[in-house]
C-alpha positions, -999 to 999 in steps of 0.1 A, spaced: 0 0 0 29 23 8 44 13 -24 15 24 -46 11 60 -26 50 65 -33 45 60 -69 22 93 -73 48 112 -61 61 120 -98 32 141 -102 40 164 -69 68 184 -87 45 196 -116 18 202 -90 39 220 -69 54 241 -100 18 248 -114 15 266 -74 47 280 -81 40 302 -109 5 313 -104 19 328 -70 44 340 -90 21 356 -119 5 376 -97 34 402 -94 40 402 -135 27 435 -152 27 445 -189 62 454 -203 76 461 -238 48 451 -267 21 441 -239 19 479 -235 9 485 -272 -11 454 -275 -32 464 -242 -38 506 -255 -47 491 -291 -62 462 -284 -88 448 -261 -110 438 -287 -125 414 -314 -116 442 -343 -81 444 -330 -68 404 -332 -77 411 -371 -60 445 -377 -29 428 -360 -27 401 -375 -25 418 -407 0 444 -395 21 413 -385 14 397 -415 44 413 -436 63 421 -410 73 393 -392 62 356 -391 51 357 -356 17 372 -366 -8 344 -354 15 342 -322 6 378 -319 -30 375 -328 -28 349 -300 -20 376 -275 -45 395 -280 -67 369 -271 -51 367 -240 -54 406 -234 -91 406 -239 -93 407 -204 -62 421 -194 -34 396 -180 -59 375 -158 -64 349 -185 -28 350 -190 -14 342 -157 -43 317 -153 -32 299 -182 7 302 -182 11 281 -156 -7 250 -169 13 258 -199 45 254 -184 41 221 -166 23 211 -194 51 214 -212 70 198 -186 50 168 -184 55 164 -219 94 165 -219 89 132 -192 67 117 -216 94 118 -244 121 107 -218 106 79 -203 74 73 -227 47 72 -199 31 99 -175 10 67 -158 31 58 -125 51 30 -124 56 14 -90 92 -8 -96 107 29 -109 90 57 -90 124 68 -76 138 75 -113 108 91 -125 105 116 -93 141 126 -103 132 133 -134 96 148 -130 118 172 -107 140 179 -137 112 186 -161 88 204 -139 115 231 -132 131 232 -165 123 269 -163 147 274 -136 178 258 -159 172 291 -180 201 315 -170 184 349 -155 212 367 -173 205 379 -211 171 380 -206 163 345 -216 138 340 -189 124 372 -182 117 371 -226 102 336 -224 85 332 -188 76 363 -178 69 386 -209 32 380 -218 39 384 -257 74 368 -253 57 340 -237 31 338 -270 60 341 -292 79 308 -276 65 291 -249 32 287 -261 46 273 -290 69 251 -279 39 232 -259 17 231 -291 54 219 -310 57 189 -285 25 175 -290 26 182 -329 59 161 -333 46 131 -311 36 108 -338 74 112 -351 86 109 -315 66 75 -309 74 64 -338 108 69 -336 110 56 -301 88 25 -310 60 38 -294 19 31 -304 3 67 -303 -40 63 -296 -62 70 -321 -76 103 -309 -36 116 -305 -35 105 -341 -60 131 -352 -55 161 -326 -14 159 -330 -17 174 -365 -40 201 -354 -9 211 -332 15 206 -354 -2 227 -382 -5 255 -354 24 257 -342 44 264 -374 18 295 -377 27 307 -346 62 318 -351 89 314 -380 119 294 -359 89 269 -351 80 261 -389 117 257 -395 121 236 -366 93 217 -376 110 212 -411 144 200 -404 127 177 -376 105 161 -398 129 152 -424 156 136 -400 127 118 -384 117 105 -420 158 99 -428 154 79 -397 123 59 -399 132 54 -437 158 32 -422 133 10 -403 108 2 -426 83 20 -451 72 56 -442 36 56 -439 18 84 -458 7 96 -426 44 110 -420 48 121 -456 13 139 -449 26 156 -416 60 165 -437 43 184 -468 26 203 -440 57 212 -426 68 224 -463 36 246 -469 36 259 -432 73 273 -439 67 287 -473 
């Protein structure tokens, strides 16, 4: 019985960081482009007109057009969210290292070291250059790369699985695309991440045995998405 309680502890560090950073949220304010977006913004007729500002001026625009979303009601729905985002995010990074979030009772000391890891991989960004403050803390830097990034993880995890030797449900099989397609809109390193990724995975799985057009499907996505 003991055994089985210990085994949920892997899920206590993303808990704990989801605590974390809502506490922490509540002292963020807007700086840099959050000032602009909140005078010019805070409306329906506004995501538009910025996305089409953005449009042909940098490839961010939908990741843009996303914060003004979140602006609708000032930063409450952002620091709600963000949170849930990171450890989200976290969570997935243990999925792709150890392929399961489920507990596992003979290795619940290895995955609460790495749950640890994962839930707190914010705090392995150095302070200094403005890594963190720019991803973490700045509501339209966190649109620009964190958002992303979770909607990037979840896009690539049919290639992941795959690649690992993993099955992937039936449901992941339909939303993961939705993701994928997504987060290449959101921002411009993304789609070119997105690229390269996809065609070392199909290098890779080329190797194995024959790509199934559900890859090569995913791949000319990835093409259109970064042209």
């Amino acid at each position: 019985m003991q055994r089985k309680w210990k085994r949920y502890l892997i899920y206590v560090p993303f808990v704990a960081g989801i605590i974390l950073f809502l506490l922490l949220y509540r002292y963020s304010f807007p700086q840099g482009d959050d000032f602009t977006f909140a005078s010019r913004g805070r409306t329906l007729a506004s995501i538009g007109n910025f996305y089409k500002y953005y449009y042909t001026y940098a490839g961010s625009r939908i990741a843009n057009s996303f914060a003004q979303i979140l602006l609708l009601n000032g930063l409450f729905l952002w620091k709600i969210l963000t949170p849930f985002v990171i450890e989200g995010t976290g969570l997935l990074l243990f999925y792709a290292s150890c392929g399961h979030i489920a507990p596992q009772e003979d290795r619940w000391k290895r995955d609460f070291s790495l749950a640890c890891i994962c839930a707190f991989f914010p705090g392995l960004f150095p302070l200094a250059h403005g890594l963190f403050g720019d991803t973490f803390v700045w509501m339209d830097g966190s649109c620009n790369y964190l958002y992303p990034m979770l909607f990037l993880l979840i896009g690539v995890l049919p290639f992941w699985n795959a690649l690992r030797g993993r099955p992937l449900s039936r449901p992941l099989q339909w939303i993961c695309p939705i993701f994928f397609v997504v987060a290449g809109l959101m921002h411009e390193q993304i789609a070119v991440a997105l690229f390269v990724f996809c065609m070392a995975s199909l290098f890779l799985l080329k190797k194995q045995k024959p790509i199934s057009p559900y890859f090569l499907v995913l791949f000319i996505l990835s093409a259109a998405i970064l042209i």
